[in-house]
C-alpha positions as CSV (number, residue, x, y, z in Angstrom):
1,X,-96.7,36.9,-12.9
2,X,-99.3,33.4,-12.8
3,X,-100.9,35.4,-10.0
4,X,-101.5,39.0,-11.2
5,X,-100.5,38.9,-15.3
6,X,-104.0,39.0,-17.3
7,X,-102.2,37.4,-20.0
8,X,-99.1,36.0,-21.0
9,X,-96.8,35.1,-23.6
10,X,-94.5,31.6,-23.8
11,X,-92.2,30.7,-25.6
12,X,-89.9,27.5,-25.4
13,X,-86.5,28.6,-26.4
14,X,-85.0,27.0,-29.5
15,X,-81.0,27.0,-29.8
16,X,-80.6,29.7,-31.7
17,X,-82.8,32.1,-29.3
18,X,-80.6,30.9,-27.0
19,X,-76.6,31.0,-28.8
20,X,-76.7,34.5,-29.4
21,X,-75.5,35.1,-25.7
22,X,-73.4,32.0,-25.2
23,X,-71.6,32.5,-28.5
24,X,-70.3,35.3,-29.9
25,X,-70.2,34.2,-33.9
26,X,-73.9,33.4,-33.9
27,X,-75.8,35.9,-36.4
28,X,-79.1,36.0,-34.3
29,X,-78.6,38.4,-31.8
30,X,-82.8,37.8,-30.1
31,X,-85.8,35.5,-30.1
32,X,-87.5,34.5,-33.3
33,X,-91.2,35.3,-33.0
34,X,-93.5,33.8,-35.0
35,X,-96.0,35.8,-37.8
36,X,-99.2,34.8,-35.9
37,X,-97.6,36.1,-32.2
38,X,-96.3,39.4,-33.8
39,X,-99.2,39.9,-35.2
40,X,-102.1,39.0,-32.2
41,X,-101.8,42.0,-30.8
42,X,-99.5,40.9,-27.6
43,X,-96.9,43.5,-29.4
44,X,-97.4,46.8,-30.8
45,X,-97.9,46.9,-34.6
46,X,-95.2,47.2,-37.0
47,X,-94.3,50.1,-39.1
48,X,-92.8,50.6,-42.1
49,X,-88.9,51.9,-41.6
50,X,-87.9,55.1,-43.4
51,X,-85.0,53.2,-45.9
52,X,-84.0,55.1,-49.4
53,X,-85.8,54.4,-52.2
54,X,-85.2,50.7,-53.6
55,X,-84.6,49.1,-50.4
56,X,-86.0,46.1,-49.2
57,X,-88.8,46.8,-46.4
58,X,-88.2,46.6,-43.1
59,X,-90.6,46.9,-40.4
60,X,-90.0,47.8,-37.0
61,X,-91.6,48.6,-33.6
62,X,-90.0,50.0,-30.0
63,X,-91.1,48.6,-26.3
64,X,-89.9,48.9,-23.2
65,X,-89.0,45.2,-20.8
66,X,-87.9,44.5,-17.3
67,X,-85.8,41.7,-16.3
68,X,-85.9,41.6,-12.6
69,X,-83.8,38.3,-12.5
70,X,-80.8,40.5,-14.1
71,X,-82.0,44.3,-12.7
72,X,-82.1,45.5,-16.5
73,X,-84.5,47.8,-18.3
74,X,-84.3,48.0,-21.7
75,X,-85.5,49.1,-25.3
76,X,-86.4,46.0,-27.1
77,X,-86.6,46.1,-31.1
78,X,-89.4,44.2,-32.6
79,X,-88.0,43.7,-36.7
80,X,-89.0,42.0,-39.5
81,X,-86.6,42.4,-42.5
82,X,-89.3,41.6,-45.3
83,X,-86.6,40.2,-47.3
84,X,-86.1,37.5,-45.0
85,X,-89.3,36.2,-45.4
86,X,-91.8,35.4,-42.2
87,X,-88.9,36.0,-40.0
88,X,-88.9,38.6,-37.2
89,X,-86.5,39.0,-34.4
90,X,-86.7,40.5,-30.5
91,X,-83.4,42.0,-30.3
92,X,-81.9,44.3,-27.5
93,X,-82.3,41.5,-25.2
94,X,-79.9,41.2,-21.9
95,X,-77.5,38.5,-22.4
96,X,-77.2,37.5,-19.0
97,X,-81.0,36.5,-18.8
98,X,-80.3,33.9,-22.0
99,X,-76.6,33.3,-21.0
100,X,-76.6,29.5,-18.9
101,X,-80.2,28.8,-19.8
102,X,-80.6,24.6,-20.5
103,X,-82.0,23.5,-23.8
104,X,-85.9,23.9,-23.9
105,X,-86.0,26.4,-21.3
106,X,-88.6,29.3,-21.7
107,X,-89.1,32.9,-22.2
108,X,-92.3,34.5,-20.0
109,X,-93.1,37.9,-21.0
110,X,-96.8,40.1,-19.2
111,X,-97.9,43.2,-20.8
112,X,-98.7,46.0,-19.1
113,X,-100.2,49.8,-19.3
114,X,-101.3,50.9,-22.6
115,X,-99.6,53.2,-25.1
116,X,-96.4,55.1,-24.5
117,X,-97.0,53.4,-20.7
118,X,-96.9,49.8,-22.2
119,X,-94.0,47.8,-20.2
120,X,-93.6,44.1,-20.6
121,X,-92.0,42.0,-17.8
122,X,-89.8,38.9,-18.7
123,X,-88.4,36.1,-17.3
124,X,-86.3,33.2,-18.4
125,X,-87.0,30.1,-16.8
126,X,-84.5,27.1,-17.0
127,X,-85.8,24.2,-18.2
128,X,-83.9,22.3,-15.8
129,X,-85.3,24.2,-13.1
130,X,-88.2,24.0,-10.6
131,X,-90.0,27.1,-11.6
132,X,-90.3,25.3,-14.9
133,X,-91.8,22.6,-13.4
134,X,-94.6,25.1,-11.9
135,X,-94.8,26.6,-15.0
136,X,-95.8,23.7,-16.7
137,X,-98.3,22.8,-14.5
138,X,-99.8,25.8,-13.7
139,X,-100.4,27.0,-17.9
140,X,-100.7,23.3,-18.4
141,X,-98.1,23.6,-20.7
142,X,-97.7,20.0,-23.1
143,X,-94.5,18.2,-23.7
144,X,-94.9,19.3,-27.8
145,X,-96.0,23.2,-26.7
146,X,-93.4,25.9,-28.8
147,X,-95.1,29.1,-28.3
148,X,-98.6,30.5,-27.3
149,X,-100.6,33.3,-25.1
150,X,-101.9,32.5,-22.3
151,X,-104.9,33.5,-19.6
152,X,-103.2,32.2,-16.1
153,X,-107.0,33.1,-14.9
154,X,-108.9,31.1,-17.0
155,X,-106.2,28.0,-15.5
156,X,-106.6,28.6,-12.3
157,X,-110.3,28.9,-12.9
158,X,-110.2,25.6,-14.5
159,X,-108.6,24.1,-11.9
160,X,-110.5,25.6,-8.9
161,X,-113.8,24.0,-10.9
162,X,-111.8,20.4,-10.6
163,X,-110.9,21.2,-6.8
164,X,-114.6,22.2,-5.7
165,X,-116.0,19.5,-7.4
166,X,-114.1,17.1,-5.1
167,X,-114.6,18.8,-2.5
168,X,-118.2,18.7,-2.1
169,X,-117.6,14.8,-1.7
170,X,-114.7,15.1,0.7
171,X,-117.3,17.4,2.8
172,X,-120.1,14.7,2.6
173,X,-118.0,12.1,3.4
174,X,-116.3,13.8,6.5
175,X,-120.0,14.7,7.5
176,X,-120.9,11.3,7.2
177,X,-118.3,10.1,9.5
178,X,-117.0,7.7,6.1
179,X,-113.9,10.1,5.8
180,X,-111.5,7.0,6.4
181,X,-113.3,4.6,3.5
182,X,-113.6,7.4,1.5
183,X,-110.1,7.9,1.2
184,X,-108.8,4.6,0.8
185,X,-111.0,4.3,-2.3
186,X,-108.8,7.3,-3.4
187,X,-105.7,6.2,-2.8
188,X,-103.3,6.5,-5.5
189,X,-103.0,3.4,-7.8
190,X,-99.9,1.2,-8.1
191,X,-97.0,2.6,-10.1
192,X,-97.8,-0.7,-12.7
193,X,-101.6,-0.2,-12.5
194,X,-101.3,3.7,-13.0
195,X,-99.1,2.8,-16.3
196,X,-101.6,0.3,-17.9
197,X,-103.9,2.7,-17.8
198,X,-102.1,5.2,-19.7
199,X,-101.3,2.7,-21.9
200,X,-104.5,2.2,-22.1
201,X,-105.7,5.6,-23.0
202,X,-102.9,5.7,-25.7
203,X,-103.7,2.6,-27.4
204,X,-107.5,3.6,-27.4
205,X,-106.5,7.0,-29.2
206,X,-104.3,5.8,-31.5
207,X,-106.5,2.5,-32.5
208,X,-103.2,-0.3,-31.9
209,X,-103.3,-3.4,-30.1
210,X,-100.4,-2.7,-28.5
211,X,-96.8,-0.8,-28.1
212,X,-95.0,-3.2,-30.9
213,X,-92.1,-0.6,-32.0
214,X,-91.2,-2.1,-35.1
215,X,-95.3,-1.5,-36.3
216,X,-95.4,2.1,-36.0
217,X,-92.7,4.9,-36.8
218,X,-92.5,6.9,-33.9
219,X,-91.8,4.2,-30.8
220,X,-90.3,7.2,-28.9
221,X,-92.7,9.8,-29.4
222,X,-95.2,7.2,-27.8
223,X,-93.3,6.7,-25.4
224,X,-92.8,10.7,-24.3
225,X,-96.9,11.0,-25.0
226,X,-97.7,8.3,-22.7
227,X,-95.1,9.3,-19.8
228,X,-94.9,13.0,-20.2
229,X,-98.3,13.8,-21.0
230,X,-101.6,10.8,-20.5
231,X,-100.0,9.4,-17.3
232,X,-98.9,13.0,-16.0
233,X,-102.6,14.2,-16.5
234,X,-103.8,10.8,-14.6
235,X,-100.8,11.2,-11.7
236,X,-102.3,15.1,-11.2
237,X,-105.5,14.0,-10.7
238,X,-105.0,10.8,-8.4
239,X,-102.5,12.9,-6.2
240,X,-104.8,16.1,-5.8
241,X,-107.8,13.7,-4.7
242,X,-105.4,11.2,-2.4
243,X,-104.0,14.3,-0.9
244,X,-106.7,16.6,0.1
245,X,-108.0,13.9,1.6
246,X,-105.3,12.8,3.3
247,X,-105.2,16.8,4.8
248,X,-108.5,16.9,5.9
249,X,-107.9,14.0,7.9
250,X,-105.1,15.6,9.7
251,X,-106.8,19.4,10.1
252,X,-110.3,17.5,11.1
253,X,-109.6,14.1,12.2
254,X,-112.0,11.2,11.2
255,X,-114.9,11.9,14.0
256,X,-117.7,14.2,12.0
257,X,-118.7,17.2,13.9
258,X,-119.0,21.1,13.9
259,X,-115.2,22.8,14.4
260,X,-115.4,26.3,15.0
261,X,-112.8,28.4,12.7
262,X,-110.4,28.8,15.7
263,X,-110.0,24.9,16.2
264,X,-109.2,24.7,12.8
265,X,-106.8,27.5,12.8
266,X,-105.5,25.6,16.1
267,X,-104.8,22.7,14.0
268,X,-103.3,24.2,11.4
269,X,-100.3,26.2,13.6
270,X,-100.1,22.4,15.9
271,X,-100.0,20.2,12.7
272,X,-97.7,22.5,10.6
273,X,-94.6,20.0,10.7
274,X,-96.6,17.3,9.9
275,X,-98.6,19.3,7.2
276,X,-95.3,20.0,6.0
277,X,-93.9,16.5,5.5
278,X,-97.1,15.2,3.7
279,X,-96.7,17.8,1.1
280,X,-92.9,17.2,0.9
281,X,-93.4,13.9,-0.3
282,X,-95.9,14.9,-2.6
283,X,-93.2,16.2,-4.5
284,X,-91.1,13.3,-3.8
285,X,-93.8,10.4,-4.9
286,X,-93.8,12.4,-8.4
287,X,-90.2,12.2,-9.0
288,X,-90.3,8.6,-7.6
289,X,-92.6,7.3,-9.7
290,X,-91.7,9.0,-12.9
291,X,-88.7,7.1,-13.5
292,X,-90.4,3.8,-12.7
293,X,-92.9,4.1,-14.9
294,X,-90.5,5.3,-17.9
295,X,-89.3,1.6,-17.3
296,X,-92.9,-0.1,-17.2
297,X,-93.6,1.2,-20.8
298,X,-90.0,0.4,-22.3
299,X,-90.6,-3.0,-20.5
300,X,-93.9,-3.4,-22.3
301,X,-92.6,-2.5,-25.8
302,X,-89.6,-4.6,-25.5
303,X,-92.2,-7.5,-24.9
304,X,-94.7,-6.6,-27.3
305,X,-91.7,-6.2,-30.0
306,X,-90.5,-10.2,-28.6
307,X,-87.5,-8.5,-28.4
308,X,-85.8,-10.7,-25.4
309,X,-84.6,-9.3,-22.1
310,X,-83.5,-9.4,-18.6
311,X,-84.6,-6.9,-16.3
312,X,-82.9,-5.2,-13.3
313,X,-79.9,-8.0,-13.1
314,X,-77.1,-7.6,-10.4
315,X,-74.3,-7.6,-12.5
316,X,-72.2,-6.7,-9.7
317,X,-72.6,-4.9,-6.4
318,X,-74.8,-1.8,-6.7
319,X,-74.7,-2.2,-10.3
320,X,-78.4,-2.9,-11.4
321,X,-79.0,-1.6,-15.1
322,X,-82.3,-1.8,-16.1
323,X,-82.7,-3.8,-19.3
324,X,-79.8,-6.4,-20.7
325,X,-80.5,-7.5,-23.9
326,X,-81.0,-10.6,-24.0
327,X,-80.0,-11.6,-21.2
328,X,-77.1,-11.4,-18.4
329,X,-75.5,-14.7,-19.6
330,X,-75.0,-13.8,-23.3
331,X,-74.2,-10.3,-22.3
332,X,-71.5,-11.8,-20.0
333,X,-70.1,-14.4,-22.6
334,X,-71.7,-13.7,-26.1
335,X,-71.9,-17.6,-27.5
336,X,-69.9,-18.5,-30.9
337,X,-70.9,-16.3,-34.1
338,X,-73.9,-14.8,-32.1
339,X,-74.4,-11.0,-31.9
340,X,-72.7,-9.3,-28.6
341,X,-75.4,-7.9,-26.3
342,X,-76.1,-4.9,-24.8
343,X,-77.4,-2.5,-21.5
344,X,-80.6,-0.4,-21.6
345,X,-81.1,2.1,-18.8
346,X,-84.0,4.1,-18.4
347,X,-84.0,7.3,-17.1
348,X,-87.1,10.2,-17.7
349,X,-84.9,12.7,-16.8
350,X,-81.4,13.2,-16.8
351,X,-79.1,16.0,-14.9
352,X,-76.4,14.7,-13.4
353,X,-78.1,11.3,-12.7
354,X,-76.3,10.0,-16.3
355,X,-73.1,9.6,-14.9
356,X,-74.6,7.1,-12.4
357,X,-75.0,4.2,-15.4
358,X,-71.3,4.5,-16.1
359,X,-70.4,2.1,-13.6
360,X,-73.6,-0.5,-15.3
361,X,-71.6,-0.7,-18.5
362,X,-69.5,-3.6,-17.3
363,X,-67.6,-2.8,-20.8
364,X,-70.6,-3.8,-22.5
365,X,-72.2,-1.6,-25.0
366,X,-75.0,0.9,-22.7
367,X,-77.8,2.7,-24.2
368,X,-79.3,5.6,-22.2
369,X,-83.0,6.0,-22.7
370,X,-84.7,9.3,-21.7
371,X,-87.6,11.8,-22.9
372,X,-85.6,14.8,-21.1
373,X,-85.2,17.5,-23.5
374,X,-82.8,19.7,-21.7
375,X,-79.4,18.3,-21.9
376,X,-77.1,20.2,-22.7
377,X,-74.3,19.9,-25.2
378,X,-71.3,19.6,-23.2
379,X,-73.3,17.1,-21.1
380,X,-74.0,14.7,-24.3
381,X,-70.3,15.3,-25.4
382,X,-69.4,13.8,-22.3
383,X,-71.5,10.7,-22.5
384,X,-70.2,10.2,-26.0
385,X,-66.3,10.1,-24.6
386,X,-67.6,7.4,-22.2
387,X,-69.4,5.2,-24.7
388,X,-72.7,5.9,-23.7
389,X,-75.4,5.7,-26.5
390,X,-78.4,8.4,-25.9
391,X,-81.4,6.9,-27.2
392,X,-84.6,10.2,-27.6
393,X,-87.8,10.4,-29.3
394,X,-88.1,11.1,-33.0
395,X,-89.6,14.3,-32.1
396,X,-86.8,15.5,-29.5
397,X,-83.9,14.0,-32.5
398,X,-84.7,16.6,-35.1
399,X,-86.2,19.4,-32.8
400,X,-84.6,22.9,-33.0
401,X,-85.2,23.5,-29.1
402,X,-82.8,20.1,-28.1
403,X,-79.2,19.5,-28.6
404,X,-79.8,16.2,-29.9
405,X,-79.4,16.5,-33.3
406,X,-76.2,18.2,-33.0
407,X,-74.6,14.5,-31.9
408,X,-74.0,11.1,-33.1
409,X,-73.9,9.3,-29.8
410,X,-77.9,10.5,-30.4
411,X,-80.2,8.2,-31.5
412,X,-84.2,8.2,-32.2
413,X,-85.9,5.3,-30.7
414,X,-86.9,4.4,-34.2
415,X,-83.2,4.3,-35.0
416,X,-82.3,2.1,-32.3
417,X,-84.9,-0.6,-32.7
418,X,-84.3,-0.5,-36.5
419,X,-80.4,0.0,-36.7
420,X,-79.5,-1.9,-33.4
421,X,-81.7,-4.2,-31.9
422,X,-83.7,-6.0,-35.0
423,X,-80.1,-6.9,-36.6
424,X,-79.2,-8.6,-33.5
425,X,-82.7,-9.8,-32.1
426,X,-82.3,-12.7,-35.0
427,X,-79.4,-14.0,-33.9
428,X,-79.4,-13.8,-30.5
């Protein structure tokens, strides 16, 4: 669909586009669609609905979709019961397609044919998934995105523009027989280094001195923007220049010359395995880094808040939580008439990695901080039998397309610096 769709509709699934099928007392039996969607022309226009005289309007329009992840055709109803207000439903949907889907997971639908030959092909994609992941990236898709059209050619244009660019300087720099400086100037930056300068970015945006959480109201949602979104953008770039580099130095070598096509072809088939690995751990120096950073920037608003900590203390074999607050000692034995302390783990996403801080809780109150936006109910259920505290942006808290609201082993970050750490922080 990225490849051949001319344009495309996403949406990011809120709960109740996604209860109808696990559920059967929910009322919404679809996907909510927007006024300004239903009415861009990606659907066929409404009509009125023959109803007797007195009734409240209702407008209505017919399509045929394919689900080729369930094998189903069907005729899908586009409906907008005027009486309802803005709201308009996509019913005549397959269950099973919307079934096991994780919170914030996403509806893809391409339009093709015209007229009575009009057919629109869907796919759900699991937030939890990988295909979401090249979703994302691929429609460049931000952590706050709910619903929009979009050209997949115009992306890949956009970032065929960013490739060439480089590439004209890998070429002169292979030609020059400087392929090996030039790419250790492009190496990809410290996992610290590359966090600063998010930071950086976000602090120039937003006009603050620095990431104090008890100056500002959203702690959390700075926290997601910074991770998810400025340092994610930086990551992209530093990693596509580090490793096209890196693979012309393994097709071509470092020696400048004049390769005919079938030494290069040559090289290819011979250095496949090799090609291979480098572009497995790619993948792997994303995941890697993500959850380190996540702890650089809760590390620097702990410190900017002088809200006192230990970080990454053995408390007992394998069992290395993150944060104690304020320290290991007073966590271990609280002194007389002072505030017990507590454990903050940091985690960007979640899965089934949570369970892994149960054994850091050392019977000590544990906070589990995340931006992940797909956990699932049962999951968080679970973590609340266990005495484990979720702490979530502001944003993610109240947002109909999380599970987070639903809970009070939940918190915002707001929440926890306000109702947990500054009425301790005193008398620690």
């Amino acid at each position: 669909m990225l490849e051949e769709a001319p344009r495309l509709l996403v949406k990011k699934l809120s709960n109740n586009d996604r209860d109808w099928a696990q559920f059967p007392n929910k009322h919404q039996a679809g996907v909510y669609i927007p006024p300004q969607q239903r009415d861009g022309g990606f659907f066929p226009p409404l009509v009125a609905k023959d109803r007797p005289e007195g009734g409240a309007e209702i407008r209505e329009t017919y399509f045929t979709t394919e689900w080729p992840q369930v094998s189903e055709t069907r005729k899908t109803r586009l409906v907008h019961y005027t009486s309802k207000g803005a709201e308009t439903h996509m019913t005549g949907l397959p269950k099973t397609a919307f079934a096991d889907l994780s919170p914030a997971s996403f509806l893809v639908m391409a339009r093709s044919g015209e007229g009575a030959e009009t057919i629109y092909r869907c796919l759900t994609v699991d937030s939890a998934s990988d295909a979401a992941v090249m979703l994302v990236d691929a429609l460049e898709l931000g952590p706050d995105f709910l619903i929009d059209e979009r050209v997949p050619a115009e992306y890949r244009k956009r970032e065929r523009e960013r490739i060439l660019t480089f590439a004209e300087q890998v070429v002169a720099a292979w030609l020059a027989g400087t392929i090996a400086s030039f790419a250790a100037e492009k190496v990809m930056p410290e996992t610290l280094t590359l966090a600063d300068e998010a930071r950086g970015k976000w602090l120039t945006k937003t006009g603050r001195k620095d990431l104090n959480p008890f100056e500002f109201d959203t702690p959390g949602d700075a926290l997601r923007e910074i991770s998810r979104s400025i340092e994610w953008d930086l990551f992209r770039e530093y990693q596509l220049r580090e490793r096209a580099v890196g693979l012309v130095r393994i097709v071509l070598g470092d020696v400048p010359g004049e390769p005919k096509i079938t030494n290069v072809i040559h090289a290819l088939v011979d250095r496949l395995p090799e090609i291979d690995r480098y572009m497995l751990s790619a993948g792997q120096q994303r995941k890697a880094r993500a959850g380190v950073s996540f702890e650089h920037h809760i590390e620097k608003m702990l410190a900017d808040g002088s809200v006192p900590f230990a970080k990454q203390v053995v408390i007992q074999a394998r069992k290395r939580p993150d944060f104690v607050l304020p320290s290991f000692a007073h966590l271990k034995s609280p002194p007389l008439g002072k505030d017990k302390g507590l454990i903050l783990s940091a985690k960007t996403t979640l899965r089934e990695r949570w369970k892994q801080v149960e054994r850091e809780m050392h019977g000590s109150e544990l906070f589990l901080g995340t931006v992940d936006e797909n956990i699932a109910a049962n999951a968080i259920e679970e973590m609340g039998t266990m005495g484990i505290y979720l702490v979530v942006p502001e944003h993610l808290k109240k947002s109909k397309e999380t599970e987070y609201d639903r809970h009070k082993n939940v918190l915002s970050f707001r929440t926890f610096f306000d109702t947990v750490v500054s009425k301790r922080v005193t008398n620690w």
